[in-house]
N, C-alpha and C positions, 0 to 999 in steps of 0.2 A: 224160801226167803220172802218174809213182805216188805214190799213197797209201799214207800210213804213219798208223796209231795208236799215238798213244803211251800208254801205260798209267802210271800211277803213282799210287802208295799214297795222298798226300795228306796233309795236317794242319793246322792252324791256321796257319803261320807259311811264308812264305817260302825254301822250303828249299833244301838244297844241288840235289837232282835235279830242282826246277825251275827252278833258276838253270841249268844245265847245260844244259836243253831247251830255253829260252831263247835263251843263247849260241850254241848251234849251229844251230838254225833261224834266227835271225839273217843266221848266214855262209854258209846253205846256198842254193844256186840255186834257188829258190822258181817258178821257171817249169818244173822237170820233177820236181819233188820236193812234196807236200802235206803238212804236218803235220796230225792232228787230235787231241784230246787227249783223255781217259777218267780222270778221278780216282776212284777206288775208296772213299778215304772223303771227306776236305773240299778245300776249292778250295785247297792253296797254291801256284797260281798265282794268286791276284788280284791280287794288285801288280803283276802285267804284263799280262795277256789283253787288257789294252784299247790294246796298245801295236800303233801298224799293223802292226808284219810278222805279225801275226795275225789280218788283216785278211780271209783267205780262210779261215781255219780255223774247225773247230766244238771245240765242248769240251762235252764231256759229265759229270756226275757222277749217281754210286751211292749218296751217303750210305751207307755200308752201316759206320758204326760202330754198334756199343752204347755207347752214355753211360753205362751205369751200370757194366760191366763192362772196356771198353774192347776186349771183343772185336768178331770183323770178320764180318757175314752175308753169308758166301760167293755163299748162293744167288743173294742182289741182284745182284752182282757180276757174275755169271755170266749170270743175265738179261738184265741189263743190254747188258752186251757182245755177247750173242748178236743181242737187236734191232737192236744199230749194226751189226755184220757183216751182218745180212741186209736193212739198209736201206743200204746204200753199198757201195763195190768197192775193198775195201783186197788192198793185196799184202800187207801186213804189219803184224804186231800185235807192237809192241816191250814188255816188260813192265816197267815200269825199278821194279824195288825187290829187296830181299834177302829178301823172305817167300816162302820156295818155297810154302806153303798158296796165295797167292794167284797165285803163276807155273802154278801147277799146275790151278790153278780156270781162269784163263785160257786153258790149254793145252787142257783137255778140250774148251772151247766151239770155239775155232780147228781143233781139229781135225775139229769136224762141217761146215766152211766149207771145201770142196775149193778148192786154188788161194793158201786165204791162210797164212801164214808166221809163224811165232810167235819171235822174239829174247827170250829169259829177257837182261835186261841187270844185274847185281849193281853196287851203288852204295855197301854196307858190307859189313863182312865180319864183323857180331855184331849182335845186337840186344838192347838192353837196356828188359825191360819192365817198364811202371807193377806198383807191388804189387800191385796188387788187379786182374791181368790176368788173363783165365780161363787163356791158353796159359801161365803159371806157377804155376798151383793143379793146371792135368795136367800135369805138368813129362816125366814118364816116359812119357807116351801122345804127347806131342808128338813127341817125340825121337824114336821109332819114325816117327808118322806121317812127321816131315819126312826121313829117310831114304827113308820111300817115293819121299816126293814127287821125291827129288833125283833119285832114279833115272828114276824117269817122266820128269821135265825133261831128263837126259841121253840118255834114250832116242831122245824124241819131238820136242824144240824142234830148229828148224832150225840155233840157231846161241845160243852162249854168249858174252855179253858180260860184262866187269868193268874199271874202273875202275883195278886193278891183278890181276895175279896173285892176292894172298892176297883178294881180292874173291872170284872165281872159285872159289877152290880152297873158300872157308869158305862160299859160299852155295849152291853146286851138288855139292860134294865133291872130294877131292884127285883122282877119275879124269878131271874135267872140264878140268883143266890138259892132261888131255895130249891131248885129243881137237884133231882136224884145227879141228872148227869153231867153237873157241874164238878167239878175242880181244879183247886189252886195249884198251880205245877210254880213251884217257884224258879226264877231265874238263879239256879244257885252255879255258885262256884269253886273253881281248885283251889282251897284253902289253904294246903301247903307251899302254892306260888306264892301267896301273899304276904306270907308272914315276913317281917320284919329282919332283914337283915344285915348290919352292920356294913361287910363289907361291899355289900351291892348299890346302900345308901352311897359311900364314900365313892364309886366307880362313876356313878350316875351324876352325883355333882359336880365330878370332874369334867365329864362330857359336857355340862351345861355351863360351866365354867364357874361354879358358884359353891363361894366359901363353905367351912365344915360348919361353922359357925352363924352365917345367913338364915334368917326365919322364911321358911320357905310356905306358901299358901297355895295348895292345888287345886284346880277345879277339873274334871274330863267331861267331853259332850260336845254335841255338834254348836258348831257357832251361830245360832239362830237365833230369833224373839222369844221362843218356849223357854230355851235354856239359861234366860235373863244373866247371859252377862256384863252385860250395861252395868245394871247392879252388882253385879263383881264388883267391877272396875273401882267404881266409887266406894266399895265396902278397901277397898285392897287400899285407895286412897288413903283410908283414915288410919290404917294400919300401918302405913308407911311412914305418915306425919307423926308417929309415934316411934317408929321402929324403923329410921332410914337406914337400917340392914336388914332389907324385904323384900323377897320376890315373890312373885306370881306365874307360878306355870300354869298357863293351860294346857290342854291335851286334847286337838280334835282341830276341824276344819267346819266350814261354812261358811253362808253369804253374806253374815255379819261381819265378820274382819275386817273389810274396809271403816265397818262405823265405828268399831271396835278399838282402830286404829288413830282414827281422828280424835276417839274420845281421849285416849293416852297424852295424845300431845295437846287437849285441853290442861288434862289434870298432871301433865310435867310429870309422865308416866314414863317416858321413853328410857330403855334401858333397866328397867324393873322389874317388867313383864318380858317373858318369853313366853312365845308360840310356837310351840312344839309339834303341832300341827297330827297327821295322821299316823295311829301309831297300833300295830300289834303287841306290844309289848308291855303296855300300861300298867304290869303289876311290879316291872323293873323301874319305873320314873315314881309311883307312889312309895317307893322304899327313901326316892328322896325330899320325899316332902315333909314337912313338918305339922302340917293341918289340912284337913281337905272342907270345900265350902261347895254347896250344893245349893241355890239358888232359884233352883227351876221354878218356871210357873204353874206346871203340874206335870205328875206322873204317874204311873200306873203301879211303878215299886219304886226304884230310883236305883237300880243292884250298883252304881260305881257307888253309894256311899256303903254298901254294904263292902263292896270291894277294899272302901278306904279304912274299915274298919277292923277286917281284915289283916291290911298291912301296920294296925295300930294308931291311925294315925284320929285325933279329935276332930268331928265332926257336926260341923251343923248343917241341915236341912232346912230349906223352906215347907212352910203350912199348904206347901203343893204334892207336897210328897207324905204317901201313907204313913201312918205309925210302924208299919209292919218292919219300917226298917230299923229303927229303933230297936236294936237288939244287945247293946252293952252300954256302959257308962261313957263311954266315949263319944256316942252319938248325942245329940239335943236338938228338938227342933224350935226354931225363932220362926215367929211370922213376919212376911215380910214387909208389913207396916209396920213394922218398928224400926224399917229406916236402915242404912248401911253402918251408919255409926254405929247403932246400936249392936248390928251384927260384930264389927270390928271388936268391940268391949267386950264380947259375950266369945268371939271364937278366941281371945287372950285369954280370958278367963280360962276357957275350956284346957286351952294348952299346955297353960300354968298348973292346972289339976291332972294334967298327963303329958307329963313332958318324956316320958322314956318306952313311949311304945310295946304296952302289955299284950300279950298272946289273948287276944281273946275266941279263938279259933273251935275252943268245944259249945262259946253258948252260939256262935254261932251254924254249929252243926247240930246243935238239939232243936234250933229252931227250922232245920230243913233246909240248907246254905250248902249243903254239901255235894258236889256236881255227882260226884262217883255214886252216892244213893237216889236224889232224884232222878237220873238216868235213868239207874236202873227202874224206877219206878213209871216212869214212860213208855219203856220198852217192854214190862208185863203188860201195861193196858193194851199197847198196841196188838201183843200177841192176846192177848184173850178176847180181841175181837169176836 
């Protein structure tokens, strides 16, 4: 059996990269394959670790934020990881985040461990950080450093992973596209969960208390600046002034919600939007939605609108998110200088052209969505190390 570490950044909340490690240890053959896990700063796996397919694995954390600064101490890190490599017998140290500083911390220590294998895997393709973050007070020492680092990672990791292309290209640099040991492992997903279901929509509204009838607009993701739901809010405003039987479910947690909250009872939102807050479930509450709106300032793929597509529902994307997700008539991407309004008139439109929730579940599995084959597709590489 090989072992694999997984490494990732961590945060408070449920996130995309560990719904993804998740999903595919899940589908992966667990009798010659081991997952073990390494969070760098806080657990956001806990919503799951206690779920059996995790049943053999260890998980490790670093703690290694600063609270006050929200910078990250490497050294920990670095320590840290070196004791698990010299206490167990990994082939390979996967690193799943877009911070070359910390692919790069981890590269160094991998490299004093003859035999084991470091995967740089890119999961966004930008990073947007807290104001008062030290790597945005060096803004111009960063930008150097993390060239170093790119290069170091292209030089020395075994093999470059991304989510999409423009993953790759913006977390490692544009020569790492072209290199042999690149590829795109997509964040795909169980297709079958998502599809559309009638009776699960009708259950799901019930729990939220909201008519059969209500236009429902979903968004999921962490409550932060990245995930611009500011811009929500005011998009969801205009849609309400139009359609005052309308809700807003979000689906997630973060340290926006308090502003999030103020901004409602600016826009005489109270009682329109529900927070739904942290959720394993999320392919059961997209069955109750009627539209999903995706926002972000930037991503590396965007898999919940892929998700949202899935379950049928019309989606737009902000000009932060790849083409790649763009995989049916249901998707459209709006830039997001064209303002909330404009969003609002464009995600009605979209609605109005798909009001009944079509199966679009094979173009999404010709285009590589399908968790059960990129699994498996993982799990060859891994063995043919």
């Amino acid at each position: 059996m090989k072992k694999i570490l997984q490494v990732f950044s961590g945060n408070t909340t449920f996130s995309g990269v560990a719904s993804y490690l998740y999903q595919q240890y899940l589908h992966a053959d667990r009798s010659r394959i081991r997952y073990d896990f390494f969070g760098c700063k806080e657990n956001s796996m806990a919503l799951v670790m206690d779920d059996p397919v995790f049943a053999d694995s260890k998980f490790f954390f670093a703690n290694a934020r600063t609270r006050k600064t929200g910078s990250t101490n490497y050294f920990r890190i670095m320590r840290e990881l070196d004791r698990i490599l010299s206490a167990d017998d990994y082939a390979v140290v996967v690193v799943n985040t877009s911070i070359v500083a910390i692919v790069a911390a981890c590269l160094h220590v991998v490299r004093k461990h003859p035999g084991v294998r470091l995967i740089a895997h890119a999961h966004n393709a930008g990073l947007v950080l807290p104001r008062n973050a030290l790597r945005r007070r060096i803004a111009p020492l960063v930008g150097l450093a993390d060239a170093a680092f790119r290069a170091y990672i292209r030089k020395h990791a075994f093999a470059l992973f991304g989510c999409s292309e423009d993953a790759i290209r913006v977390s490692f640099g544009p020569a790492a596209v072209r290199r042999k040991n690149s590829m795109v492992v997509h964040d795909a997903i169980e297709l079958p969960k998502f599809r559309f279901d009638p009776a699960v929509a009708r259950q799901v509204r019930h729990e939220a208390g909201t008519g059969e009838s209500t236009f429902v607009l979903g968004n999921v993701g962490k409550l932060q600046k990245r995930k611009n739901q500011m811009f929500l809010l005011d998009m969801f405003s205009a849609i309400h002034s139009t359609r005052p039987d309308s809700q807003l479910w979000l689906v997630g947690d973060g340290p926006d919600r308090p502003m999030l909250e103020t901004r409602l009872r600016e826009l005489d939102l109270i009682g329109a939007v529900r927070f739904l807050g942290q959720r394993s479930d999320v392919h059961r509450w997209m069955q109750g939605m009627d539209a999903f709106a995706f926002c972000t300032l930037s991503e590396g793929l965007g898999i919940v609108a892929i998700e949202a597509q899935a379950a049928g529902l019309p989606t737009i994307v902000s000009d932060g998110v790849p083409d790649d997700v763009l995989l049916s008539p249901l998707a459209k991407k709006v830039p997001l200088s064209a303002g909330p309004r404009a969003w609002a008139g464009e995600m009605l439109a979209l609605h109005a052209a798909h009001p009944s929730k079509p199966d679009v579940s094979d173009a999404l599995r010709r285009a590589g969505y399908d968790i059960g084959a990129e699994s498996r597709k993982v799990m060859e590489f891994y063995e043919n190390l």
